[in-house]
C-alpha positions in Angstrom: -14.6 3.9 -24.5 -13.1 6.5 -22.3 -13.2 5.0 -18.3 -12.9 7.8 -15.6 -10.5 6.5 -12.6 -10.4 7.5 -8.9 -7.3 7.0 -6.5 -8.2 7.8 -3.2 -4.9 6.1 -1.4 -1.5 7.4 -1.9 1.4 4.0 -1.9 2.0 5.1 1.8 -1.6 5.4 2.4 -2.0 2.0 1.3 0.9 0.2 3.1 -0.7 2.0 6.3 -4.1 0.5 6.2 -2.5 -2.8 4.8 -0.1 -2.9 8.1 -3.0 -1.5 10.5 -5.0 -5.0 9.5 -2.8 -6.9 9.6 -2.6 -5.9 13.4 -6.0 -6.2 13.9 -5.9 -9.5 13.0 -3.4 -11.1 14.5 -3.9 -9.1 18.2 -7.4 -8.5 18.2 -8.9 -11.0 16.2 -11.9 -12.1 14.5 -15.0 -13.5 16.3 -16.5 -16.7 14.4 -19.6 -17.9 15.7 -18.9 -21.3 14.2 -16.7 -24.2 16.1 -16.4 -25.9 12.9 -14.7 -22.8 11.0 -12.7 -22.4 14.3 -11.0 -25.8 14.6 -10.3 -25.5 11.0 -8.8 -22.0 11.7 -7.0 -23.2 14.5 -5.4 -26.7 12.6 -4.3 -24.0 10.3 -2.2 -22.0 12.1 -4.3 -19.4 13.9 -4.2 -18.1 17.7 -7.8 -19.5 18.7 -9.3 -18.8 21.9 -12.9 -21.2 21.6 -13.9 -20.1 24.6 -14.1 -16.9 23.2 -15.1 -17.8 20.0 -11.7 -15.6 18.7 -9.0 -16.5 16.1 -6.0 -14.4 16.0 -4.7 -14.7 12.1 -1.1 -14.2 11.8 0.7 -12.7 9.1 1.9 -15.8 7.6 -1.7 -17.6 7.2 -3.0 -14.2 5.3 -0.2 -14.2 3.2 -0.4 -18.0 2.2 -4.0 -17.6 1.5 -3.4 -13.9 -1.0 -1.0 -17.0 -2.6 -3.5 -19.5 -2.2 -6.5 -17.8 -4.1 -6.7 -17.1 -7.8 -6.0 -13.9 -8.7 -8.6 -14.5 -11.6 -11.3 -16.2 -12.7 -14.6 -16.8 -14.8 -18.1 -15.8 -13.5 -19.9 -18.1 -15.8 -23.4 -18.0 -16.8 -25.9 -20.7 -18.5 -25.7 -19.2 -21.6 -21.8 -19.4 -22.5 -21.6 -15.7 -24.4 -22.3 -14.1 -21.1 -19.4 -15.2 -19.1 -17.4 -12.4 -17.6 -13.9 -13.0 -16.6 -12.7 -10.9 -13.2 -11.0 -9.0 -12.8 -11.5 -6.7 -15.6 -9.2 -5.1 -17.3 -11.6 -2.5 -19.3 -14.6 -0.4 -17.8 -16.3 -2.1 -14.5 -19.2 -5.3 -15.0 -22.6 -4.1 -13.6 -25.0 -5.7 -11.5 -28.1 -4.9 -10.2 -28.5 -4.2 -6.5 -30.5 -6.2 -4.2 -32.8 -7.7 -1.5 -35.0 -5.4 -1.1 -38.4 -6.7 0.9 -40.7 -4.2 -1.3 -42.0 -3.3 -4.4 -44.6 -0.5 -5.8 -46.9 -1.9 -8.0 -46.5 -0.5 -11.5 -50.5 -0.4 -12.2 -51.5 1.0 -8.9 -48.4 2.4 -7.1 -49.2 0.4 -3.8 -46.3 -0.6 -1.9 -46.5 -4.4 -1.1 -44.6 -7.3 -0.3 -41.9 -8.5 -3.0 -43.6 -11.6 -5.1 -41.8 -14.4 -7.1 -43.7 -13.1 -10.2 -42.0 -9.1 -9.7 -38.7 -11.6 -9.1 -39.1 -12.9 -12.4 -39.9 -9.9 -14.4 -36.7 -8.3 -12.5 -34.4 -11.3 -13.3 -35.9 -10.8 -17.6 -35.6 -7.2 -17.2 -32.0 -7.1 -16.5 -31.2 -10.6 -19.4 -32.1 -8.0 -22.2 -30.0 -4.9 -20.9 -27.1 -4.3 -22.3 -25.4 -2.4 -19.3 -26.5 -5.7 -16.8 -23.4 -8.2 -16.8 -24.7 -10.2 -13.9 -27.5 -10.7 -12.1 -28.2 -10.1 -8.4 -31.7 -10.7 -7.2 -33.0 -7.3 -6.8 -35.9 -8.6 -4.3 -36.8 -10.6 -1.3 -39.6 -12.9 -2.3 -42.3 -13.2 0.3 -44.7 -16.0 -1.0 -42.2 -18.9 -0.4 -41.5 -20.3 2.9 -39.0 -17.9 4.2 -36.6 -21.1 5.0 -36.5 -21.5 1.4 -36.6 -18.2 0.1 -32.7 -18.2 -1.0 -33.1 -21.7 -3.0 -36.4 -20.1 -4.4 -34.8 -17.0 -6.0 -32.0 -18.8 -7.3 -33.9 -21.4 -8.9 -36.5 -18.0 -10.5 -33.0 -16.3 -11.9 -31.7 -19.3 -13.6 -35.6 -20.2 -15.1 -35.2 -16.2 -16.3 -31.9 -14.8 -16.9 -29.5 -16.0 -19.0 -26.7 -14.5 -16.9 -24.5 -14.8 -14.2 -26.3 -14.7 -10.7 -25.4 -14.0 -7.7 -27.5 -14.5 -4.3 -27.3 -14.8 -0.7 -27.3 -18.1 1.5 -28.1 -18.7 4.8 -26.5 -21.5 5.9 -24.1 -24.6 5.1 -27.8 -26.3 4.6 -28.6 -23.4 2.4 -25.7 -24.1 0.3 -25.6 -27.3 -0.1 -29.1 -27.1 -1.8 -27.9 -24.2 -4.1 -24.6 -26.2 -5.2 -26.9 -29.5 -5.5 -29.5 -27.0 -7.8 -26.7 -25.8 -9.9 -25.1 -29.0 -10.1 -28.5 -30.2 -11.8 -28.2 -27.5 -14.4 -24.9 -27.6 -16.1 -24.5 -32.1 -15.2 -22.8 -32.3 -12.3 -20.8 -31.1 -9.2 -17.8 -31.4 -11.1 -19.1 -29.3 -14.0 -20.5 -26.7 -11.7 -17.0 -26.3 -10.4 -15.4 -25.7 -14.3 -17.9 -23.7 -14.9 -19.7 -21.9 -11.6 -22.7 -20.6 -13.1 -23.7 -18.5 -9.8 -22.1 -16.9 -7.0 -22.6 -16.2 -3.3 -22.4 -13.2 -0.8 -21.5 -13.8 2.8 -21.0 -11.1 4.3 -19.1 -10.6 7.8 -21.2 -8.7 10.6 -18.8 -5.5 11.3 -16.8 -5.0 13.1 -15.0 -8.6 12.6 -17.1 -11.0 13.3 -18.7 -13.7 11.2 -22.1 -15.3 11.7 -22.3 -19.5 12.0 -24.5 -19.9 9.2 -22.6 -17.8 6.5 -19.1 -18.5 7.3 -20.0 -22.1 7.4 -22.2 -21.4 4.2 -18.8 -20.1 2.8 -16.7 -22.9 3.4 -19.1 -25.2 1.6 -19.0 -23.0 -1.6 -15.1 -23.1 -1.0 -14.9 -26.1 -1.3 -17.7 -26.7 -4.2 -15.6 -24.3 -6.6 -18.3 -21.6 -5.9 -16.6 -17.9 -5.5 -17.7 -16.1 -2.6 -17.9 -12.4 -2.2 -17.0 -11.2 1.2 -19.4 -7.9 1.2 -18.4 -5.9 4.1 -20.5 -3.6 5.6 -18.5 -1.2 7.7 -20.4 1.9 8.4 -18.4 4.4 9.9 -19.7 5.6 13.6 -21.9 2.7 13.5 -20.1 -0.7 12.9 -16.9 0.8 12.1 -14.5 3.8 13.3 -15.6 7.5 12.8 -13.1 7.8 10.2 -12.0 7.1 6.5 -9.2 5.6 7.5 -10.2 3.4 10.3 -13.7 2.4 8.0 -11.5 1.1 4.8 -9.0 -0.8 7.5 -12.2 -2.7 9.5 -13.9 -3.4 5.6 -9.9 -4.8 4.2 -9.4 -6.1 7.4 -12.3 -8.4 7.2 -11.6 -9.2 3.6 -8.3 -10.4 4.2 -10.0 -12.9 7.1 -12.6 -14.0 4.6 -9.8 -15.0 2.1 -8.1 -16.7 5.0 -11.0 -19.0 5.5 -12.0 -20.0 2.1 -8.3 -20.5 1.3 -8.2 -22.7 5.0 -11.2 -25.0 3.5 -9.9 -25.2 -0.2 -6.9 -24.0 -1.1 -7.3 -22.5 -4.7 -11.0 -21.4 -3.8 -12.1 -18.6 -6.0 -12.9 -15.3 -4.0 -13.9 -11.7 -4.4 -12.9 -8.8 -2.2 -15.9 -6.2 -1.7 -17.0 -3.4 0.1 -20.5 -2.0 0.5 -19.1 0.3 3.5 -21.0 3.6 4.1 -20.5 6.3 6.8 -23.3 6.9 9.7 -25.9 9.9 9.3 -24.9 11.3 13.0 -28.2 13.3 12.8 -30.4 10.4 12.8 -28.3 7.3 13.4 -29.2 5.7 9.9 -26.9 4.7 6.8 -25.9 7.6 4.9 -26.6 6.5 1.3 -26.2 9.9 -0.2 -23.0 10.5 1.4 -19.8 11.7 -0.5 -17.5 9.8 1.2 -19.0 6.4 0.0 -17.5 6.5 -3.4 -14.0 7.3 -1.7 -14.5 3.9 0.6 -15.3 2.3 -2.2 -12.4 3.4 -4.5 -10.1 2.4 -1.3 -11.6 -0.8 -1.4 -10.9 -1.1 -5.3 -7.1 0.2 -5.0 -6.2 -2.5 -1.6 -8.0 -5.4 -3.7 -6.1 -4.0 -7.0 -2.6 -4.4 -4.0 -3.4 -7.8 -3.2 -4.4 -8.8 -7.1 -7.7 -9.5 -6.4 -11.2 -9.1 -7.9 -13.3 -6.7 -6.4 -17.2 -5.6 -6.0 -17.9 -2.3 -4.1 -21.0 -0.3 -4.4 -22.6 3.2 -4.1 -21.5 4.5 -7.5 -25.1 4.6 -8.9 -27.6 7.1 -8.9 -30.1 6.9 -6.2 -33.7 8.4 -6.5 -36.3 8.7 -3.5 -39.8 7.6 -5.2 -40.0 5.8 -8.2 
């Protein structure tokens, strides 16, 4: 099969933006809205102001942790013949996209709230295509209690997909439900870590900062064996500078922090580096979807994780359609 391949970065490019966060981190910092995740950060070596709610990472403690994690790793699934090992070293794995909060109804083309039933059919759709090699939950379901909506979807993909899946969380609460589900599936925590069935985003709030209840979300899949995929979300005008350049160093810069932390809780932790960084529409102030310059962010963010041997998930290399 014939794979087309993008290199945006030239080797000088690449030791620029690598160099430009490293400096970010270690004089400007990351804000971590968790005291828990900044005494752990600061026992580990990091410049913590707590009054501030700031850890400076120095050079050392990022490149412990690019040591620390494993620079591959299985995304396993219930059904054994659908594990995917990552990083890949043949065309890209698929997955769908998600969270969205609505649906159009097939019979009557009424937009409406997202059910568990549209969940389900989702979650079967994409276990019978061929191009799908994990599964993330394509919707927001609405007819749960929105506390338990994560734990609600996870538990719908594993009743209908045979794959691997891959969902949000909430909190370290949140988590710890989702490991404890898992755990139930394939007999036992110590299973679910030989064989992590599902995966997690937390992503950081651009520009460098991470919420209490996904960071400390993250550390307790860190430390369950669960790998986390640090999604930044860098939007360039918006969250993130103006610029190529100064988007793909916010987006590695965080990524580089997130490997930090899961490496600070568990060293070994398995982790992916991802982007799903997208440049302002300066006309109206909203995310540019459509623009050109996505697919380069996102082939930066492929060529720094390829640098540090890491896997990677970026996005915004589908097709996109405005009405169904």
């Amino acid at each position: 099969m014939a794979v087309a391949r993008l290199r945006f970065l030239s080797s000088d490019e690449e030791e620029l933006i690598h160099k430009r966060s490293l400096e970010a981190l270690s004089e400007i910092g990351v804000l971590v809205r968790s005291e828990s995740v900044l005494s752990l950060l600061d026992d580990s070596g990091a410049n913590v102001d707590k009054k501030k709610r700031v850890a400076r990472i120095p050079e050392g403690m990022v490149g412990d942790a690019l040591k620390s994690a494993p620079s591959s790793f299985k995304m396993c699934a219930r059904d054994r013949t659908n594990d995917i090992e990552v990083p890949t070293t043949g065309g890209p794995h698929l997955t769908t996209d998600g969270l969205t909060l609505y649906v159009r109804d097939l019979e009557t083309g009424e937009k409406r709230n997202a059910s568990t039933a549209d969940f389900a059919e989702f979650a079967r759709l994409a276990d019978v295509l061929d191009a799908v090699d994990f599964f993330w939950p394509i919707v927001t379901i609405s007819d749960v209690p929105p506390r338990s909506h994560n734990l609600c979807e996870l538990w719908t993909a594993f009743q209908n997909c045979s794959l691997h899946v891959q969902g949000d969380c909430t909190d370290a609460l949140d988590a710890r439900k989702m490991i404890e589900l898992a755990s139930l599936i394939v007999g036992g925590k110590e299973e679910l870590r030989r064989r992590p069935i599902f995966s997690c985003a937390t992503n950081p709030i651009s520009p460098l900062s991470f919420d209490k209840g996904a960071v400390e979300a993250q550390v307790e899949f860190a430390r369950a064996g669960i790998p986390v995929l640090c999604h930044s979300m860098s939007v360039s005008g918006m969250s993130a500078p103006v610029t190529l350049a100064g988007t793909i160093v916010n987006l590695n810069a965080e990524n580089l922090a997130s490997i930090v932390i899961s490496q600070c809780a568990s060293p070994g932790a398995p982790h992916i580096y991802g982007s799903c960084s997208m440049p302002m529409d300066l006309k109206t102030g909203s995310i540019n979807l459509y623009a050109p310059e996505g697919a380069l962010i996102s082939a930066a963010a492929g060529q720094m994780a390829r640098r540090y041997k890491r896997p990677c998930m970026v996005a915004n290399w589908g097709m996109g359609g405005r009405g169904p």
